[in-house]
C-alpha positions in Angstrom: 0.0 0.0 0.0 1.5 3.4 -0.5 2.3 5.8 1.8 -0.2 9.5 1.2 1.4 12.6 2.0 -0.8 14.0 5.2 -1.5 17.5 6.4 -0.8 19.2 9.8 -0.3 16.1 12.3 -2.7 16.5 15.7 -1.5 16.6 19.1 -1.6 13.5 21.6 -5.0 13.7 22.9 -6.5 16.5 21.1 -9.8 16.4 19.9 -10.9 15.8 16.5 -12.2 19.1 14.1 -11.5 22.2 12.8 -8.1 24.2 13.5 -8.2 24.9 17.0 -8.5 28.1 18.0 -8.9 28.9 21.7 -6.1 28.7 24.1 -6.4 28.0 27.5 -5.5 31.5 28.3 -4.4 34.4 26.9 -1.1 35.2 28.3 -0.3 38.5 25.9 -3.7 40.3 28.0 -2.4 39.7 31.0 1.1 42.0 30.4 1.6 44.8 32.8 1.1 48.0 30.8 4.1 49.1 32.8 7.7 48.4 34.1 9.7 50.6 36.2 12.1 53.0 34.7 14.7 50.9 36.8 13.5 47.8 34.8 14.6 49.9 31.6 17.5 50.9 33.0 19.0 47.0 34.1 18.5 46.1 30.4 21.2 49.4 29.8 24.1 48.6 32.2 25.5 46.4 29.7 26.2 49.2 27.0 26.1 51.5 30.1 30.2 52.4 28.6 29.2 52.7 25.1 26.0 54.8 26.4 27.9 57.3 28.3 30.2 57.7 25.7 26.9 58.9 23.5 25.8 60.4 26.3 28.9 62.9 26.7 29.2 63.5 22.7 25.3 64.6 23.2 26.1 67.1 25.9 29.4 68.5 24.3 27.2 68.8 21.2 24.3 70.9 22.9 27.4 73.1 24.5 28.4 74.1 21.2 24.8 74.6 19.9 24.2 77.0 22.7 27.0 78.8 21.9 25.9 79.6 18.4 23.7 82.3 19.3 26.4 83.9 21.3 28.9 84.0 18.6 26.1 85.3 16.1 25.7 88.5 19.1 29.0 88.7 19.0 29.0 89.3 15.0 26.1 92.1 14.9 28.1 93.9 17.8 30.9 94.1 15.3 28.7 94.8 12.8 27.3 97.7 15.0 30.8 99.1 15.4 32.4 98.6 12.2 35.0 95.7 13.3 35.9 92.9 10.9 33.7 89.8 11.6 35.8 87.2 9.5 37.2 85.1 13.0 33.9 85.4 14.3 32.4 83.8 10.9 35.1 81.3 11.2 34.3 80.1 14.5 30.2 79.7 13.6 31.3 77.1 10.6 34.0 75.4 13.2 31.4 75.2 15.5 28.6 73.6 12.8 30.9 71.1 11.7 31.9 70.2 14.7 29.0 69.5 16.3 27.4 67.5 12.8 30.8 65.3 13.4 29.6 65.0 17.0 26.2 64.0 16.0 27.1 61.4 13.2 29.5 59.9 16.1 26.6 60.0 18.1 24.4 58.3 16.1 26.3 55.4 15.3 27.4 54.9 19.1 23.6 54.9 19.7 23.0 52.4 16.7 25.5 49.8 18.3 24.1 50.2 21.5 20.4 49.5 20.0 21.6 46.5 18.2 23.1 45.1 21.7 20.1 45.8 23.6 18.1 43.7 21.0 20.6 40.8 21.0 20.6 40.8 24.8 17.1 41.0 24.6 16.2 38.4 22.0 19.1 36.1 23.4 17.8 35.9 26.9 14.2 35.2 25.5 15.5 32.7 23.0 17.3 30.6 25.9 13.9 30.8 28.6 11.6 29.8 25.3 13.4 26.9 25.1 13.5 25.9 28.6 9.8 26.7 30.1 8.1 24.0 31.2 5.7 22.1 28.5 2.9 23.8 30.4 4.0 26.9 30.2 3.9 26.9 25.9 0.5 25.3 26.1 -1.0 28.8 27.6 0.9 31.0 24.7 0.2 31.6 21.0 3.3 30.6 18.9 2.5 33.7 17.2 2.3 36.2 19.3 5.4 34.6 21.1 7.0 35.1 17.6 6.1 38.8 18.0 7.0 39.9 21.1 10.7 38.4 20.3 11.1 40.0 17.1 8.5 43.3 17.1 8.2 44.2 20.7 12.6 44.1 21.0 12.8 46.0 18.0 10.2 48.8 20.4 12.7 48.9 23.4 15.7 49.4 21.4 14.5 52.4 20.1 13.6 53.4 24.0 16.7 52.4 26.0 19.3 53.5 23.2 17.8 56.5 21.0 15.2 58.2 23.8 17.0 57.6 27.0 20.2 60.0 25.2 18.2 61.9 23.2 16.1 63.1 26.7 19.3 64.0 28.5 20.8 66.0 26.0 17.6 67.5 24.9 17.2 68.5 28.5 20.7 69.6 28.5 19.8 72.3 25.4 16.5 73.4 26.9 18.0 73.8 30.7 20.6 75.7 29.0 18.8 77.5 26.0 16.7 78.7 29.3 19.8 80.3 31.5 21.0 81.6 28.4 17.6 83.4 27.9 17.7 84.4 31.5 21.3 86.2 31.2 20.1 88.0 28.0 16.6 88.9 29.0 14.5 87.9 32.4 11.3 89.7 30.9 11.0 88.2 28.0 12.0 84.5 29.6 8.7 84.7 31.8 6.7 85.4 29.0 8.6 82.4 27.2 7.8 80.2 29.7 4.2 81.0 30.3 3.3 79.8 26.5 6.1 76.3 26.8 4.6 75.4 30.2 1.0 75.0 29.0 2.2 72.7 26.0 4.3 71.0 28.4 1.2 70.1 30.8 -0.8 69.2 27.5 1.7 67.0 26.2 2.4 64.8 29.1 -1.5 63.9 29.5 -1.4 62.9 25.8 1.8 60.7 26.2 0.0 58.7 29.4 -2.9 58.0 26.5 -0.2 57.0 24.0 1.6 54.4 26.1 -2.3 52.4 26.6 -2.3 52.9 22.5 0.6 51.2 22.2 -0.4 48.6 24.9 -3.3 47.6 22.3 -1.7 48.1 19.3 1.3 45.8 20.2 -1.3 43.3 21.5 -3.1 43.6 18.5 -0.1 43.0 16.3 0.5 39.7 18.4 -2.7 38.2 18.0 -2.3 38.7 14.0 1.0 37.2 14.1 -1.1 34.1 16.2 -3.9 33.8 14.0 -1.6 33.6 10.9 0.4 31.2 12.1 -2.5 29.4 13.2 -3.5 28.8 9.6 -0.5 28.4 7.8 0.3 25.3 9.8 -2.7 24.0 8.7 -2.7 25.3 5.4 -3.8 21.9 3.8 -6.7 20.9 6.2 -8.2 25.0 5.3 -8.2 24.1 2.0 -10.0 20.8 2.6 -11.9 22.3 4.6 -12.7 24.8 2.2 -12.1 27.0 4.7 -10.3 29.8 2.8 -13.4 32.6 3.3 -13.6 32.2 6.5 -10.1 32.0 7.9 -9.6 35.4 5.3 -12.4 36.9 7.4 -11.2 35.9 10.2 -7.2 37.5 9.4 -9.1 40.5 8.2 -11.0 41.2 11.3 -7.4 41.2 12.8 -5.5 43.2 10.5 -8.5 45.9 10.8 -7.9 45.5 14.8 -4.4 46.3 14.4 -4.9 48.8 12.2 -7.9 51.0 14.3 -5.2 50.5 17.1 -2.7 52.0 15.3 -4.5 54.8 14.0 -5.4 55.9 17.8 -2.2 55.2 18.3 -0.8 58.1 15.7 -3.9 60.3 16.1 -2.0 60.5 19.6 1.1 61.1 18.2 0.2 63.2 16.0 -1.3 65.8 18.8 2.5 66.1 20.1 4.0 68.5 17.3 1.2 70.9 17.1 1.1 71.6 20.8 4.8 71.9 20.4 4.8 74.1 17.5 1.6 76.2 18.6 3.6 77.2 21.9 6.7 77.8 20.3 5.0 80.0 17.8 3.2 81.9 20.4 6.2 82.3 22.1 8.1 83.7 19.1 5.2 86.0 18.4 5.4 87.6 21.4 8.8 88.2 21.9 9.4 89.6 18.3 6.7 92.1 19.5 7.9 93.1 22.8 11.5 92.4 21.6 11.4 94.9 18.9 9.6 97.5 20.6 12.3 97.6 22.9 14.9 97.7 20.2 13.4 100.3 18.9 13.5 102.4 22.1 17.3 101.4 22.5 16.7 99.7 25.4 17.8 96.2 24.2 20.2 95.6 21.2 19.5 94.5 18.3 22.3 91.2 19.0 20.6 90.3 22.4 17.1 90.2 20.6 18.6 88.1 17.5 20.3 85.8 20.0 17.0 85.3 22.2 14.8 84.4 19.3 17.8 82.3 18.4 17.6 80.3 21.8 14.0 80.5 21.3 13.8 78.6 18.2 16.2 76.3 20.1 14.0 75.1 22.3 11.7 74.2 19.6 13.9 71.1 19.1 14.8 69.9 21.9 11.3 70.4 22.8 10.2 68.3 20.4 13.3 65.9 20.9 12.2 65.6 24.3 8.2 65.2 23.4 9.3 62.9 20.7 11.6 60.4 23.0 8.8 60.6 25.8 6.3 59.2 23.2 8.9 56.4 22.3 10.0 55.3 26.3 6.2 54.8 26.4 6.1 52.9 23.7 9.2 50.9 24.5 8.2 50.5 28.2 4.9 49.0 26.8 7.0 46.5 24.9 9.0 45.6 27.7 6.4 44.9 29.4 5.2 42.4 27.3 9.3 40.9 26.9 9.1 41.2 30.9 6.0 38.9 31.2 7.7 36.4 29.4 11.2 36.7 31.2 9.2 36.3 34.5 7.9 32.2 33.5 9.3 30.1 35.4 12.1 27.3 33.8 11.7 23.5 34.1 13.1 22.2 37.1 15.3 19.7 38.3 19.0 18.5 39.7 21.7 20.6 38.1 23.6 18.9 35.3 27.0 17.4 35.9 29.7 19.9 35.2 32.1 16.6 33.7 30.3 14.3 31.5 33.4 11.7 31.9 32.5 12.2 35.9 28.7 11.6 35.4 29.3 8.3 32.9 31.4 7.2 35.7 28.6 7.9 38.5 25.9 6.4 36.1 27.7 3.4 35.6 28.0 3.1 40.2 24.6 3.6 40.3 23.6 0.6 37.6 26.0 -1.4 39.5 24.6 -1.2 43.2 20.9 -1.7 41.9 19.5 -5.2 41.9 19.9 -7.4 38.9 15.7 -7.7 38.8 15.2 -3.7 39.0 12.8 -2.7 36.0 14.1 -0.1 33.8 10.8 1.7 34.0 8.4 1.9 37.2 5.4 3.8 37.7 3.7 3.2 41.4 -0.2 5.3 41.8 0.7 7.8 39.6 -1.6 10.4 39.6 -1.8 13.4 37.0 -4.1 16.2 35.6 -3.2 18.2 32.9 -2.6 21.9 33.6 -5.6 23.1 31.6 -7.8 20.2 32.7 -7.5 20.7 36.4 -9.8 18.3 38.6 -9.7 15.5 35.5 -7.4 13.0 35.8 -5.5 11.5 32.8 -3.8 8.8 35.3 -5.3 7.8 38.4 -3.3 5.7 40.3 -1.8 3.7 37.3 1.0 1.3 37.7 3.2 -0.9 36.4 7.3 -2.1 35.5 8.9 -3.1 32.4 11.9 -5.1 32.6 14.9 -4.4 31.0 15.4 -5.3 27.5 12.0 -6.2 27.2 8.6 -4.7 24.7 6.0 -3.9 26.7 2.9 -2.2 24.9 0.0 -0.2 26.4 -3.3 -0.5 24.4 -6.7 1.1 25.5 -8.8 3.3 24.2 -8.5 7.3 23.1 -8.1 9.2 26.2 -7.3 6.2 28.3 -3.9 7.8 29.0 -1.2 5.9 27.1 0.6 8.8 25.6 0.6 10.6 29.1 2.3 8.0 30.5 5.4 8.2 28.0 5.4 12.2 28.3 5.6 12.1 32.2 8.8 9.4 31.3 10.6 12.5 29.7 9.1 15.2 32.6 7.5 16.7 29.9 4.9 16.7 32.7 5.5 16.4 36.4 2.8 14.0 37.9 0.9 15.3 41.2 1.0 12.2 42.8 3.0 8.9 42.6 6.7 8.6 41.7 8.4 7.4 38.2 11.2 5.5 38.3 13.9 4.4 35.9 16.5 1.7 36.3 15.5 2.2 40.2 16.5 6.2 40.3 13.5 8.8 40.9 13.6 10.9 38.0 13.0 13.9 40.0 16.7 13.7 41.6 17.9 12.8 37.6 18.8 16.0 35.7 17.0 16.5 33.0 19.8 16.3 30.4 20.9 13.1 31.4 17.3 11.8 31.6 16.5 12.9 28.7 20.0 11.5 27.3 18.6 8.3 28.3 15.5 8.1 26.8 14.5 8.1 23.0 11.0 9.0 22.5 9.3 9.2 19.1 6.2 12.0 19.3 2.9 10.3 18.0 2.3 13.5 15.1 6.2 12.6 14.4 7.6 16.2 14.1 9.8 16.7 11.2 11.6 20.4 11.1 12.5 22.4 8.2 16.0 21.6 7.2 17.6 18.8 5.2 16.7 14.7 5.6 20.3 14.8 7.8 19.7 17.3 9.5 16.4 15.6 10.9 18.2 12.1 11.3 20.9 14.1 13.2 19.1 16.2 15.2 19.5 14.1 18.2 23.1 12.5 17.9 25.0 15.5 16.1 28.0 13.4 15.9 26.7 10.2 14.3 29.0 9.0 12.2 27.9 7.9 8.9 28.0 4.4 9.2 25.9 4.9 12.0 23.6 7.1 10.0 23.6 3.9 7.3 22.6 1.2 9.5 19.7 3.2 10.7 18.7 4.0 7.2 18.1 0.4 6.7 16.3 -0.5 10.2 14.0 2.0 9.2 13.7 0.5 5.3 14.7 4.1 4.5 17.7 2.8 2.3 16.4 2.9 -1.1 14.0 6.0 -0.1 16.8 8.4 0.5 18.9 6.5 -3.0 15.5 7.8 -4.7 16.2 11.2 -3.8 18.3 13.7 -6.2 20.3 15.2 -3.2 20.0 12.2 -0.9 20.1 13.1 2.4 20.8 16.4 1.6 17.4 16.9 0.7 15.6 19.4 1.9 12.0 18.2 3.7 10.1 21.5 3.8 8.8 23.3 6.5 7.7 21.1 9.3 8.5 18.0 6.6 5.5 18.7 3.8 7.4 17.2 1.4 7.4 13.6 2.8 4.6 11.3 3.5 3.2 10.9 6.7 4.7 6.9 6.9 7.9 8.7 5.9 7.7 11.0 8.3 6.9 8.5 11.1 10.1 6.4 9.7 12.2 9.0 9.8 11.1 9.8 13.8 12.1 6.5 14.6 15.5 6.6 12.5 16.2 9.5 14.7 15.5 8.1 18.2 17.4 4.9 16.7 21.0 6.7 16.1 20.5 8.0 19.8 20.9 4.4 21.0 19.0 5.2 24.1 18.4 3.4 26.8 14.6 3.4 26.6 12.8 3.9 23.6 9.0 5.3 23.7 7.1 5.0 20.7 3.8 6.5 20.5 1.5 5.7 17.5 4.1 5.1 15.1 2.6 3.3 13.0 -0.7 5.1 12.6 0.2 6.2 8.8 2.5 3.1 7.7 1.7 0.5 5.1 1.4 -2.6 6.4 4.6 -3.9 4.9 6.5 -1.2 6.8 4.7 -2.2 9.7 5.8 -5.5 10.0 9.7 -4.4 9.4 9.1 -2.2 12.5 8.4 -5.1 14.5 11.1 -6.8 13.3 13.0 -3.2 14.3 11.9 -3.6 17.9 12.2 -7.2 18.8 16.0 -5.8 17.6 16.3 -3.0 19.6 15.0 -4.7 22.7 18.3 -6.7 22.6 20.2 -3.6 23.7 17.3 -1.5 25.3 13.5 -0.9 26.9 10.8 -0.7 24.6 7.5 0.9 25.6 5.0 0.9 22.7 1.7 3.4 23.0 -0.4 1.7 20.0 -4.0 1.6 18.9 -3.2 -1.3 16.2 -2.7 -4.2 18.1 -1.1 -5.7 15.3 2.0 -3.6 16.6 2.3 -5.2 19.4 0.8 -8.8 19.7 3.9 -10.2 19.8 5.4 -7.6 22.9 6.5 -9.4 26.3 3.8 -8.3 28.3 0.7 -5.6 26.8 -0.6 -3.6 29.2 -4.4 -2.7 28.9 -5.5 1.6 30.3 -8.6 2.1 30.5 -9.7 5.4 32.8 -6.0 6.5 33.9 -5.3 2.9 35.4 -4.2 -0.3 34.2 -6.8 -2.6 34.4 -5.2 -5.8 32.8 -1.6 -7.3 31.5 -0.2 -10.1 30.3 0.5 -11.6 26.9 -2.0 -11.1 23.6 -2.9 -14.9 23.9 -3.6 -14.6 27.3 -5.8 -11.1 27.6 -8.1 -12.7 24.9 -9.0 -14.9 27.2 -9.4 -12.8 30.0 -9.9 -9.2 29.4 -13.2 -8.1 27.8 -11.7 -5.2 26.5 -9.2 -6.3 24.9 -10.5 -8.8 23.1 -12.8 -6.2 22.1 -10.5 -4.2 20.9 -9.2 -7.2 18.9 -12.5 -8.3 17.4 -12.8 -4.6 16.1 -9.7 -4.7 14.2 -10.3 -7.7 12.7 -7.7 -9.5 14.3 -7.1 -13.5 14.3 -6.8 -15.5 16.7 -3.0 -16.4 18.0 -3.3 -20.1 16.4 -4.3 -18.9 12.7 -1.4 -15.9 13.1 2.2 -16.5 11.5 5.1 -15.6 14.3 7.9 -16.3 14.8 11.9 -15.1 13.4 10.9 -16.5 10.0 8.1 -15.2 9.3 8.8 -11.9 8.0 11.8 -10.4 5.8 14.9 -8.6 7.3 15.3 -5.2 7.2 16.6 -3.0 4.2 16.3 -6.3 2.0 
């Protein structure tokens, strides 16, 4: 029978349907609309060096802006009394060029220190993503994880590098623009001040409105990047769905979220440079009135006047510098509040990992030798266990049971019974609430979960297959198989003359989460990959779901093989898997509720010989068994 290519593969225990679409909560709604300026500023102190650096080229740049005006004074009093002006003109162009060279250093100091904020950033997240707890992914959209690590970084950079500098040195120019004004005119400073300190009062309520803005309009942006996701990964059951309408609508009514947020959003900013420009104006209005009236009675220069509205038309920038980086800290501290939420999840858990991996071999190997020779390799005693987003319904209820060493050992039951939790609590993808798990007689709780996870080679029942080449895939669990390695489990896995097939061989590339290969292929190349591990127990859950059956029947071949040199536990709703396993264990309701042999639970478990009569299956006299009965591998 030949293998179909299949679509998106479905969790362990999911339910059957459409694309889901509800998560169990929505972790994005819950970030804190703010963090503490000191928050912001821990995220600096590593570019803190490069920062004050910026910091000082800033300042010494706004020193030789303020001194502009002065100079200019200085060249309409020579003007005034007939003195050459040519050093004065000179020292105006030395001081424009050197505060542009300033600024240019300036701005790529503050580019560098952006960049390393976002790699600190992005780097931290990277390394907790990886290592929350199962639990903790299932409560957050892949999407709008995807956003707040690339989007919502991008935000802060502009906040910590850009607004933090740009606010000191534009409060640098507009503390000194102000003494300046002071020295050269107190009367016409008051009257200055009385226009800038209504805009100022204006323009702080409207940046407390602009940081909530940008609290929805990142959210908004997140939830896209969700929904999108959402469907591409599902891309072919939509279309078999015919789905297409709906799931456009469905984007749409998204994308028009995002974009009414981000039109409040600018409507916001937007209010910040007429305010500015209105008081500025007034300002200007007033003191060319008052200023020139008084020049024209001789009681002020015509210099001092030119050098006020000069100062004056200073502050315009930094005011709007300052107005400007304000509305971007809010933005950014909106951002890093949704980074912050994430930073704050708390990491899987266990025993520290041995510093020496020759020193832990050696402590591994002490251990195996103390424990009894008739220690199982696996050992569940009442294991209890609800699933975080099922609270109060169990998955196990006090289930037990051991499995020798080197032996199969199968659990059957029905959907839901709680097979495939068993193997995930195995790896602590799940912690159980009661009951303890046991392998080769150790508590896995005091094993640390590198080397547990070392020891155990679990193949996922939807298979996973990641975008890449076919090597990278097979190697993605034993980097440094060697290729004769790589070769014999080509043909355990009667994957030989599939990769030959190929035009680039292993070099292949399989498409984004493996599209390209069928779902039996898929499931083949899963077990290839657990197989070059050499682990020490191998879980395999549903692996043959989408094989042929003469595939199936090398895999069995493949395990009564790999149970020379390891544990096999088998999760499998075909029973002709597993009929010929050392013991079958049947779940039913979180428990085990029979075991023994497949000759021997016909006879006495009404379940399973339900189960067997269902699938058609004959009885153990009409079936052929033994070594002979089926071909070898890669033949």
């Amino acid at each position: 029978m030949e293998e179909q290519p299949t679509g998106a593969a479905r969790r362990p225990d999911a339910l059957p349907g459409a694309i889901p679409d509800v998560v169990p909560e929505k972790a994005s709604d819950k970030a804190s609309e703010k963090v503490p300026l000191r928050t912001l500023l821990a995220h600096v102190r590593p570019q803190a060096p490069a920062l004050v650096a910026a910091t000082l080229l800033s300042g010494v740049a706004a020193i030789l802006a303020l001194a502009q005006p002065l100079v200019v004074k200085r060249v309409f009093s020579d003007l005034s009394a007939s003195r050459p002006v040519t050093g004065v003109v000179l020292v105006i162009v030395g001081l424009f060029l050197a505060e542009a060279l300033l600024g240019a250093a300036q701005s790529y100091l503050l580019g560098r220190i952006g960049e390393g904020i976002v790699l600190n950033l992005r780097t931290r997240l990277v390394g907790r993503l990886l290592r929350w707890p199962l639990s903790t992914h299932e409560r957050h959209r892949s999407g709008d994880l995807i956003s707040r690590v690339s989007t919502d970084t991008t935000a802060v950079r502009g906040a910590l590098a850009s607004s933090l500098t740009d606010i000191l040195a534009g409060v640098l120019t507009f503390v000194g623009s102000l003494v300046l004004m002071l020295v050269l005119d107190p009367l016409m400073l008051g009257l200055t001040l009385g226009c800038l300190v209504v805009a100022l009062l204006a323009v702080f309520a409207v940046s407390v409105r602009i940081m909530g803005a940008t609290v929805q309009a990142q959210r908004s942006v997140g939830r896209l990047s969700a929904g999108l996701e959402r469907v591409l990964r599902a891309i072919r059951t939509v279309k078999l769905s015919t789905a297409e309408d709906r799931e456009q609508a469905r984007l749409v009514g998204e994308v028009e979220s995002a974009y009414r947020a981000g039109i409040r959003q600018t409507k916001l900013e937007a209010l910040v440079h007429p305010v500015t420009s209105v008081a500025v104006q007034g300002a200007l209005v007033l003191v060319l009135g008052i200023g020139g009236a008084r020049v024209a009675q001789g009681s002020m220069e015509l210099g001092e006047l030119v050098a006020f509205l000069l100062y004056l038309l200073y502050l315009a920038v930094p005011m709007g510098t300052l107005f400007t980086s304000v509305t971007d800290l809010q933005a950014g501290r909106a951002a890093l509040a949704r980074v912050e939420e994430l930073m704050r999840e708390p990491l899987e858990t266990g025993p520290p990992d041995a510093p020496d991996p020759p020193a832990a071999e050696d402590a591994k190997a002490a251990k195996d030798a103390e424990r009894p020779p008739d220690t199982p390799a696996v050992s569940l005693r009442a294991v209890g266990f609800c699933y975080p987003s099922r609270k109060g319904v169990p998955a196990l209820d006090g289930l037990e049971f051991d499995a020798p060493e080197f032996s199969r050992t199968a659990l059957v039951g029905p959907s839901g019974a709680g097979k495939s939790t068993v193997l995930a609590l195995l790896g602590r993808l799940y912690d159980p609430d009661a009951g303890t798990v046991r392998l080769f007689g150790r508590d896995i709780d005091g094993i640390p979960l590198n080397e547990l996870r070392g020891m155990i080679g679990h193949v996922e029942q939807e298979s996973p297959v990641l975008a890449g080449t076919l090597r990278s895939n097979l190697l993605y669990a034993c980097p440094d198989a060697s290729d004769d390695q790589l070769a014999a489990v080509l043909r355990k896995t009667n994957l030989t003359d599939f990769v030959a097939s190929l035009p680039d061989g292993l070099e292949t590339d399989v498409g984004d989460g493996g599209v390209l290969l069928s779902g039996g292929q898929r499931q083949r190349v899963a077990i290839a990959r657990m197989l070059l591990k050499e682990p020490r127990v191998l879980l395999l859950d549903e692996v043959t779901s989408q094989m042929d059956a003469e595939n199936e029947h090398l895999l069995q071949r493949t395990l009564r093989e790999a149970a020379r040199t390891c544990t096999v536990l088998v999760v499998a709703h075909r029973l002709s898997t597993v009929q010929d396993a050392d013991q079958i264990l049947v779940v039913d309701g979180g428990r085990v509720r029979a075991k023994g042999t497949h000759a021997s639970l016909l006879r006495t478990d009404e379940l399973y010989a339900h189960l067997a009569r269902t699938q058609f299956l004959p009885p153990p006299e009409r079936q052929e068994c033994g070594p002979n009965s089926s071909k070898s591998l890669g033949v």
